[in-house]
N, C-alpha and C positions, 0 to 999 in steps of 0.2 A: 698704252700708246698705240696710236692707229700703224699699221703694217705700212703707208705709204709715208707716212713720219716719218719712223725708223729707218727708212730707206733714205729718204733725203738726210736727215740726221748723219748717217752715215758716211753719206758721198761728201757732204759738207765737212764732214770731219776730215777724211782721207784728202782733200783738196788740203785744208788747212795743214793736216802733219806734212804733207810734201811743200806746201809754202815754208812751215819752221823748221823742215830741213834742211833747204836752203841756207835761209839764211841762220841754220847753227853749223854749216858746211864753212860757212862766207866768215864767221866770225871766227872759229877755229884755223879755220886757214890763215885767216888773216894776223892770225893773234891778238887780236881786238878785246877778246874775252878777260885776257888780263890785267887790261889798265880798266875794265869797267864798275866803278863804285857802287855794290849791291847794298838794300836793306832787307830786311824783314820787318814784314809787316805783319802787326801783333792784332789778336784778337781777345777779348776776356772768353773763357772756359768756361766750365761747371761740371759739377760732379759728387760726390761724396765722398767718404771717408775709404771708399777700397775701389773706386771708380775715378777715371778723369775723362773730359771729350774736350779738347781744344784743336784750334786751326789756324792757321798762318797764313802768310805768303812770300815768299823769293822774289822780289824784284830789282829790276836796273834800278841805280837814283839816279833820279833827274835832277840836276841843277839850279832847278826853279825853286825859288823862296817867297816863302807865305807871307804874308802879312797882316797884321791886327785890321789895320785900314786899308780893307779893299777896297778901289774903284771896282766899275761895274766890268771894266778891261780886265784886272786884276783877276774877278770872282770869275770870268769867263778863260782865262786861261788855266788859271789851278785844278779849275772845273775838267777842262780837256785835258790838262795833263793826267789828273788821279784817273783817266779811263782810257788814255793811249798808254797803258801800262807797257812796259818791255816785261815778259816773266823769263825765271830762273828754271828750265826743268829740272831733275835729277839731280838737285841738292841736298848733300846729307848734312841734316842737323842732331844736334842730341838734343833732349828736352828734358831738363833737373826739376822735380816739384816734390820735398820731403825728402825722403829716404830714398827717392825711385829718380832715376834716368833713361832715357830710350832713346832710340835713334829712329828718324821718319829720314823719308824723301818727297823732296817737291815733286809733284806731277807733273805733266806737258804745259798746264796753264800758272806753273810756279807753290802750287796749294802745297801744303801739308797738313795734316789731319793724325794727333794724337788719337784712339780711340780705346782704351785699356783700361785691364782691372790692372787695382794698385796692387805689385807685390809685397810692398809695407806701408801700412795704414796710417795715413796722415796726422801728428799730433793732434792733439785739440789744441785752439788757440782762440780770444778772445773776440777778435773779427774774424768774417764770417769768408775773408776774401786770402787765399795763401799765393805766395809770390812764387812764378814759375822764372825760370832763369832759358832762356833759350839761344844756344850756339850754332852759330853757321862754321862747320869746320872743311866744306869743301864743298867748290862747285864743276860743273862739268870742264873749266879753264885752270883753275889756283886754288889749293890750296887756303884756309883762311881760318883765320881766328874772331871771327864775328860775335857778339854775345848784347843780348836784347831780354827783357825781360813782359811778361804779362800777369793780369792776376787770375783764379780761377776759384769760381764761387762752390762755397760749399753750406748750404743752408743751416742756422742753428736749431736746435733739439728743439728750439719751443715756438719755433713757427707751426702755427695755425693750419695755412696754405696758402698756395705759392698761383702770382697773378702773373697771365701768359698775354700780352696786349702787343696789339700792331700799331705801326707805328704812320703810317702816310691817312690823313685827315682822320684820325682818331687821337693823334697826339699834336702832330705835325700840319698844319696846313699843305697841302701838294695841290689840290683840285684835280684830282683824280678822276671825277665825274665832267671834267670839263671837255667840250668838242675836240676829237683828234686829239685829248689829252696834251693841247697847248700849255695850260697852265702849269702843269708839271714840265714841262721843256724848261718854261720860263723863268719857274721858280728855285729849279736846279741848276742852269745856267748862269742865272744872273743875281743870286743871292746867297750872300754867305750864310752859316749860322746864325749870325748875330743878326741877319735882315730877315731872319727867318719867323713865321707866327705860329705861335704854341696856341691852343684853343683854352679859353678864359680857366680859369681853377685848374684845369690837367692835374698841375703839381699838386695843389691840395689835394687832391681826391686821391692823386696814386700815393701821395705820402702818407698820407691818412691808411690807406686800404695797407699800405709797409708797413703798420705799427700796429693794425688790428685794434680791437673793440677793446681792448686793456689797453693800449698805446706801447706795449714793451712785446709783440711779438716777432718784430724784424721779419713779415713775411717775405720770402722771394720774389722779387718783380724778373722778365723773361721779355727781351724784346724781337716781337717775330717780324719779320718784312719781307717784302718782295723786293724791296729795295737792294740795290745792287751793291757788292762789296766796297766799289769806288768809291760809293758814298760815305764810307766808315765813319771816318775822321771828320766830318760834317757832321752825322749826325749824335756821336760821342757827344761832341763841343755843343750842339743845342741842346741835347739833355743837362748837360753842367750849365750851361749859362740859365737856362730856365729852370732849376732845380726840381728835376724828376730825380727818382732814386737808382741810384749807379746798378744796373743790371748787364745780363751779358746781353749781344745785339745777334740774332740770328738771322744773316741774310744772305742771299742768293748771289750763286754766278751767271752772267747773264753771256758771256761766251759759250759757242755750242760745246753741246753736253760731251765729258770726256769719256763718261761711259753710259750707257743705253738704260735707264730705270729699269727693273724689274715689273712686271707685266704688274697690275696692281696699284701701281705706285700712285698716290693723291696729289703730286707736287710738295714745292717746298717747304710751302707753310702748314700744311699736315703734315710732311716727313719730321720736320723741326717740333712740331708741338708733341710729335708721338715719341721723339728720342727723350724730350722732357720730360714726359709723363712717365717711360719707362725707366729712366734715370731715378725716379722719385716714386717707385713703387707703394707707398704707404703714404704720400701726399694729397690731399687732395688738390684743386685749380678751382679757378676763376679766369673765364675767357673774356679777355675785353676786345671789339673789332669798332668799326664802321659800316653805314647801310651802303659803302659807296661801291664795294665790289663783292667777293663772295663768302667775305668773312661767317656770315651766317650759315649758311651751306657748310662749311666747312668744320665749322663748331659742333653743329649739328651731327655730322659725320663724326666727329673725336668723340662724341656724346657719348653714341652707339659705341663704338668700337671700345670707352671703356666705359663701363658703366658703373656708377656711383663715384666715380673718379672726380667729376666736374659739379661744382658744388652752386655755379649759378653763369651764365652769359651776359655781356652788358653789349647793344652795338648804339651804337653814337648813329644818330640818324642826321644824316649829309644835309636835309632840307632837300630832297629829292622826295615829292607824294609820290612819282610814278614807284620807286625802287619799296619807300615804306611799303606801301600796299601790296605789293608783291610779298616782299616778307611777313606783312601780318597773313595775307590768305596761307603763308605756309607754314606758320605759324600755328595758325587754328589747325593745322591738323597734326598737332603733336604737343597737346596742350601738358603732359606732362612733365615737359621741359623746361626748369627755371632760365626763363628767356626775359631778360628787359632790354625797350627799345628806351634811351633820353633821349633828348636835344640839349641839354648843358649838364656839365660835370656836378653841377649843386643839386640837380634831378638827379644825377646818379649818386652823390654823397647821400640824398635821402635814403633812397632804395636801399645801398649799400647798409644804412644805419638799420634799418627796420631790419634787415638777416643778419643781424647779428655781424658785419663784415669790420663795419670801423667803428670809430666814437666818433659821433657827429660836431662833438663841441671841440676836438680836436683837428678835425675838419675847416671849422672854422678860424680854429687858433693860427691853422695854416695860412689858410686866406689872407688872414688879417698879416701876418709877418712877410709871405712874400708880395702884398701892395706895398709894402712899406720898403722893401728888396725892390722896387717899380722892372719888374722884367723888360726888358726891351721891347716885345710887339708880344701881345694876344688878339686873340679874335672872339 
């Protein structure tokens, strides 16, 4: 990070902790903090069998009630509610998964972050998902007996390897590449899940690529984004309604940073892909992106940094010549790189067949079952 960054970063911070002094000054004082009804807000995990990484959140609930039938009013308030968050700082929770319990605290922005080795080794169990149990037992006001639970993945012995994909116009329609990035304003303001468009096949290709070239390898699916936490809970709900494969969601705080990266640091979606990769030491991956932003460049970069690690690239080409052609000229000059560009997922269900990645007629068995499931909107 540039030296005059780090500086604004900074002052922006120190404004900000003196703004939430205030007002944790105004609320204690007031005794306000007492009658305010918090949740937690759950995230899915992963890990192994003497490893866990999970993360949460502490915050105020708000009042407001969702609804199956949104109006376009409806999508537009829920929308501003999940990102005018209230956060909890200095929240002590304990966190039960197996034999093992821990106790974290929320940060200044409500976070908590398991990050440990297990002191006792997780049973085996037939799914691949174990139930964590998560207690709020006091915040910076009362005292509480709060308890929430999440699941936290732990891949089976006979996966293959394990597929690390983004989720904004690789899975998700956003228009990402659109002027002033309007269409993403528009599309996250005024669309629930359910008005949401999944690009044609998605689910077959990533369900296909979950089962591998036998159909019984259960690989790990990893969803990375730059997409902001608020969005969670939106984007959980289009993965189930469009049946992609239940994976954990890795995404970003887009509040200023609570602490300064270490000199070095690639951003979120390499920080995230590399905690995966070294999670799963003996794994290999499969990177899925889009041409729409720098998912290439960045793959690229994971490539290098582990190598023999990443066993192939896919990036979904936006329909953007200007962006393809940049990537093919940088492309040619690292031709040793299993890199494919598609334009639809039945391009990538080939490619995928011919390396050995899935069974292609299971591929199609997909297809043919969720046209018949009619998903709400594709593109």
């Amino acid at each position: 990070m540039a030296p005059f960054k780090r500086i604004i970063i900074r002052l922006l911070r120190k404004i900000d902790d003196f703004i939430d002094g205030i007002k944790f000054s105004m609320v204690r004082v007031g005794g306000r903090g007492k009658k305010f009804p918090i949740k937690i807000a759950t995230y899915r995990g992963f890990g192994s069998h003497q490893s866990i990484f999970l993360q949460g959140r502490v915050l105020v609930k708000k009042s407001f009630k969702k609804k199956e039938d949104k109006t376009r009013l409806d999508q537009i308030l829920e929308t501003y509610n999940n990102f005018e968050s209230d956060e909890v700082p200095n929240a002590k929770l304990n966190i039960s998964v197996g034999n093992n319990t821990y106790q974290v605290l929320s940060d200044k922005e409500g976070y908590f972050t398991l990050d440990n080795q297990l002191r006792n080794s997780l049973p085996k169990i037939k799914d691949s998902w174990y139930s964590v149990d998560i207690t709020l037992v006091e915040t910076p006001w009362r005292k509480m007996d709060l308890t929430t639970s999440t699941t936290v993945l732990v891949p089976p012995v006979q996966a293959k390897f394990g597929i690390i994909t983004d989720i904004d116009d690789t899975i998700l329609h956003t228009g990402v590449t659109s002027p002033l990035k309007w269409k993403v304003i528009y599309n996250t303001f005024f669309k629930s899940a359910r008005r949401r468009k999944v690009f044609d096949e998605a689910a077959a290709f990533f369900n296909a690529m979950h089962l591998g070239s036998d159909n019984r390898a259960f690989n790990p699916v990893f969803y990375v984004s730059n997409s902001p936490h608020n969005l969670y809970d939106m984007i959980k709900e289009f993965l189930k309604i469009n049946h992609l494969p239940k994976g954990p969601m890795l995404l970003r705080d887009i509040g200023i940073p609570y602490r300064l990266h270490p000199s070095g640091y690639k951003g979120h979606k390499a920080g995230s892909i590399s905690r995966i990769l070294d999670t799963y030491a003996d794994m290999p991956f499969i990177l899925i992106g889009d041409s729409g932003e720098k998912d290439t460049y960045i793959y690229h970069e994971v490539a290098n940094d582990y190598p023999n690690r990443i066993k192939a690239i896919f990036i979904r080409d936006v329909r953007s010549p200007k962006r393809v052609k940049r990537i093919k000229n940088f492309l040619s000059t690292i031709p040793d790189l299993n890199i494919h560009i598609f334009e639809s997922y039945r391009d990538a269900a080939s490619l995928a067949a011919e390396h050995g990645f899935l069974n292609f007629n299971q591929y199609e068995k997909n297809q043919l079952a969720l046209h018949r499931k009619s998903p709400p909107q594709s593109l």
